[in-house]
N, C-alpha and C positions, 0 to 999 in steps of 0.2 A: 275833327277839329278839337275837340273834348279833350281827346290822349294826348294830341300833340300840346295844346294850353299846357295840358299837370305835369308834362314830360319836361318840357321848360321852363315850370314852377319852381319843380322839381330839381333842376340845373341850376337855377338862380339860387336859391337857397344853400346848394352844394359848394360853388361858389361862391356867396356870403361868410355860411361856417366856416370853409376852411379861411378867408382872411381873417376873420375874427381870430379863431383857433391861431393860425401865423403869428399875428402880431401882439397876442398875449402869450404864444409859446415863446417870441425871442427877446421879448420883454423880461422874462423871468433869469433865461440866460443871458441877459445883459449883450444882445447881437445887435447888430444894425438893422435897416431896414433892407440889405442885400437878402442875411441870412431868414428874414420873415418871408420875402418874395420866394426865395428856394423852397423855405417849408410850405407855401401858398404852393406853388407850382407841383413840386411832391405828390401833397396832400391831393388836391384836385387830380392830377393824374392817376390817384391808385385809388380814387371816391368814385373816377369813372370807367377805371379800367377793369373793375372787380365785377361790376353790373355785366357788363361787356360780356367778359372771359364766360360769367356765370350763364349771359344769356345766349351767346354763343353755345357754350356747352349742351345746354336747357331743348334748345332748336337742332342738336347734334341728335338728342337723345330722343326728342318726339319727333323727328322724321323716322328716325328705328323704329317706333313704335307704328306712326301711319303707314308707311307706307306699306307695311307688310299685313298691314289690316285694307288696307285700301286695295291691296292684290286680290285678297279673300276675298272682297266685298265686291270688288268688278265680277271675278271670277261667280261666286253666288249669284249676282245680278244676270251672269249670262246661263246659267244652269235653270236661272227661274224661266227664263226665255226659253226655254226649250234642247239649249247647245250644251249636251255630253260631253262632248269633247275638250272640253275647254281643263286645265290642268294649273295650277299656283305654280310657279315655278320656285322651286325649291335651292338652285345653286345661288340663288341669290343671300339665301337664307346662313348663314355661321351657325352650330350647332347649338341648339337654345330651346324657347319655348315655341318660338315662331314657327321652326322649321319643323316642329312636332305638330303644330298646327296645318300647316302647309301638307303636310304627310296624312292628316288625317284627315283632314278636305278632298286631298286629291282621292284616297281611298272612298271615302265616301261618295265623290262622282264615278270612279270605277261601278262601285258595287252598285250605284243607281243604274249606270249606261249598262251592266249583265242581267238586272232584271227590267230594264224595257225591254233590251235584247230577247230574252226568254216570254215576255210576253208575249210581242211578236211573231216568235216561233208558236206560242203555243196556240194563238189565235190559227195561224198559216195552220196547224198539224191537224188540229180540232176542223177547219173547214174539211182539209182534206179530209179526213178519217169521217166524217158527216155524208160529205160528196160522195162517195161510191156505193153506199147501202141507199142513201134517200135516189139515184138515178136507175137503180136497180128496182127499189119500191114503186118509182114514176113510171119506168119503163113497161114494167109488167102490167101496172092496170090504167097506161094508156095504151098497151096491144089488145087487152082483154074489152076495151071500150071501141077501137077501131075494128075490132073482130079478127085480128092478127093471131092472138091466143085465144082458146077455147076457154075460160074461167073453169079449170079441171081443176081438182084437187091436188094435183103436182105444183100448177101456177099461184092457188092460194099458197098453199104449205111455202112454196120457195118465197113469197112475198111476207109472208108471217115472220120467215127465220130473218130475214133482213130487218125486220122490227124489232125483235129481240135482238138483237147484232145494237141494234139504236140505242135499245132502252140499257144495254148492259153498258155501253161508251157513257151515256150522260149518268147511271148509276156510280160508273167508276170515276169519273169527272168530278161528281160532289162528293164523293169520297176525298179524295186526293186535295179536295180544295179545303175541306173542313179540314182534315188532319194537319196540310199544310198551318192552316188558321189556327190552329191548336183547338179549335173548338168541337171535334170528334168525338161524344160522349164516349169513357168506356166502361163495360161494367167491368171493374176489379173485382175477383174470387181468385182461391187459391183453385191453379193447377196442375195436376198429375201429369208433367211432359211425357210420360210411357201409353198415358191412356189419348194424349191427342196424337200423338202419332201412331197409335193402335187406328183413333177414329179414320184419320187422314188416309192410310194404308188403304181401310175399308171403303171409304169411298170413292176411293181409283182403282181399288181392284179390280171391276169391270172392264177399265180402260185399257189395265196395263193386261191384262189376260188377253186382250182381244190385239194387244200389239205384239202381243211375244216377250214382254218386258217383265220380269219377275223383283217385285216390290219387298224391301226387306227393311226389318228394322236392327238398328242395336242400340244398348241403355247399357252405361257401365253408375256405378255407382248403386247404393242403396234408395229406395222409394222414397225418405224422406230428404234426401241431396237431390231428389230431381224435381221438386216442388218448387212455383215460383206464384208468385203475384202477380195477376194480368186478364184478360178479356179473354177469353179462351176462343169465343165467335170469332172475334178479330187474328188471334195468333194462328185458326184454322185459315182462315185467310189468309195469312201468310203464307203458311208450307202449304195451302194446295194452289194459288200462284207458283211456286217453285216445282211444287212435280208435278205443273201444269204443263210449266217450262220443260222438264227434264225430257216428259213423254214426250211432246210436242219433237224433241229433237234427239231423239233415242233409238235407235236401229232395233228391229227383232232381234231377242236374244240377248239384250244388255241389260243392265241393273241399275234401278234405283236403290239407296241406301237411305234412311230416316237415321240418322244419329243423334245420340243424347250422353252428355254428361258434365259432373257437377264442376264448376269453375270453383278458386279460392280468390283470385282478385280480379274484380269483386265476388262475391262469392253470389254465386248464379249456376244458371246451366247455358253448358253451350249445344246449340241443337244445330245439326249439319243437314245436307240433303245435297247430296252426292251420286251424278252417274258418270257410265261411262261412255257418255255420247260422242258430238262432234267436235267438242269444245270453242271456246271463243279466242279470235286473233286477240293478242297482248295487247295491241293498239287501241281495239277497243273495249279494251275492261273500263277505264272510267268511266265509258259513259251508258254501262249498261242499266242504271237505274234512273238515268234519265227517260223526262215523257217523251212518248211517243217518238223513243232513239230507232233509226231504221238501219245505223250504218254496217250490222254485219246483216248478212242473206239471213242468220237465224232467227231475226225480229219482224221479216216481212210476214205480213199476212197472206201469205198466200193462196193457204187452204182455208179462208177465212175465218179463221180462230184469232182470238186474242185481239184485245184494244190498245197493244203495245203501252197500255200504264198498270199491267201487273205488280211488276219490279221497284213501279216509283212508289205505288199504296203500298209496297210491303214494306221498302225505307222507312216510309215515314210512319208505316202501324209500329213498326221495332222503334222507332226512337219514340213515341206518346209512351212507349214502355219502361224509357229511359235505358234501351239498348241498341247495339250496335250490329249493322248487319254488314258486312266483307264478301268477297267473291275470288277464287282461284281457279283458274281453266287452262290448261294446255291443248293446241288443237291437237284432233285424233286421241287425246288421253281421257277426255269427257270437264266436267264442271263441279264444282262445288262451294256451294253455298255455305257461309258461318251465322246464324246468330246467337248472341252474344246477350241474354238478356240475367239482371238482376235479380237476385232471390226477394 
């Protein structure tokens, strides 16, 4: 009642000015009171048409702004509710600020709906990968308690290795989750890439002699081009993940290679680790450094080796290094491994 009162104050008053304004404008031009009425009539129509136009306009222009705020805002209100799926629609949008906003909202519930997605999974992978070592553990010493199994040193030893099988999964587990976190202390020292892949050689030479597999290394470059800044514990971790992997899928008779040399952009070394095993289908190269990825036969655990999150800790150790790690394989040609790390 307030607005409407000052709104027809407001009117009266508009209406007062202009006859005043009228009848002293035709006054001066010596008109009648025809020509004051015409300028009264005028005047008031473009006193009130100007409001009008402007306020029209005004209500033109802040529903462009609501409404496209008000999509956002449903849209956020149903994302806090739980609903991923929900999307801004964007063809409503003419190219502007809006539609940038629209684009970057919808992005933003994408990228939220791949990591519930991913969590889900990882929860699902982590039960299973948990589930076959802890029914194995159960099994064995409820037959040893039923009298089924003799508690013989074979039945300990096989129930022991299934705990280390445990302890190695939730070890790699908080690995992967720290690094992920970026909170993975590292100790930075400079390293000699010729001597960690000396060391790395040496501590699978047992492995690879007993498969038939002959471990090789090459370094091109000078000793001071192949020095980098890094964890050296950690980057061992890396390449023995890799000719964990290599062995693990490596026929008697074939070759591991450890490669080294000096990059100039950036300037780094690039270190490879290269056999000539069974190699991986094209299809699934993306997704080989995902956790606990099963989809080619060469990720199963079969022979119960490996927690299937080798590949994702070495990802993510190579990037805390601010490097990059790549993968090329053809099957029947074998696999090869790039990283790419900074001097």
């Amino acid at each position: 009642m307030r607005f409407v009162g000052v709104f027809a104050l407001m009117i009266l008053l508009v209406l007062g000015g202009m006859a005043v304004f009228a009848f002293l404008l035709a006054n001066f031009f010596e008109g009648g009171g025809r020509m004051a009425a015409l300028i009264w009539v005028g005047g008031c129509g473009l006193s009130l048409a100007l409001p009008l136009l402007g306020g029209s306009v005004a209500m033109r222009v802040f529903r462009g702004i609501t409404n496209p705020l008000a999509d956002v805002m449903s849209a956020a209100e149903a994302v806090a509710d739980g609903d991923l799926t929900v999307r801004v629609p964007q063809s409503r949008y003419g190219p502007g600020e809006f539609l940038r906003l629209a684009d970057s909202f919808n992005h933003m519930v994408e990228e939220l709906d791949r990591a519930e997605n991913q969590r889900r999974n990882l929860t699902a992978d982590v039960a299973h990968e948990l589930r076959s070592p802890l029914h194995i553990v159960q099994g064995n010493l409820e037959g040893v308690l039923d009298g089924v199994y003799d508690p013989s040193i074979e039945h300990i030893a096989a129930t022991l290795d299934e705990t280390h099988l445990l302890a190695r999964l939730v070890d790699d587990l908080q690995t992967l989750s720290l690094a992920e976190a970026g909170q993975l202390p590292l100790n930075i020292e400079s390293v000699d890439v010729p001597e960690l892949l000396a060391d790395v050689r040496t501590s699978f030479s047992g492995q690879a002699e007993a498969a038939g597999i002959d471990l090789q290394i090459e370094c091109e470059g000078e000793s001071q081009t192949l020095t980098i800044e890094g964890d050296v514990d950690r980057l061992d971790q890396v390449l023995s993940n890799l000719v964990a992997n290599g062995l693990r899928y490596t026929t008697s008779g074939g070759v591991i290679t450890l490669s080294a040399a000096p990059t100039t952009d950036p300037i780094g070394v690039c270190i490879s680790v290269r056999d000539d095993g069974e190699g991986i289908p094209p299809e699934d190269l993306p997704y080989v450094f995902d956790r606990f990825w099963k989809g080619d036969r060469a990720r199963q655990r079969a022979d119960g080796s490996g927690s299937g999150l080798g590949l994702a800790i070495a990802r993510q150790l190579v990037q805390l290094h601010g490097g990059v790690i790549d993968v090329e394989s053809e099957l029947g040609q074998g696999t090869t491994f790039f990283i790419d790390l900074p001097a």
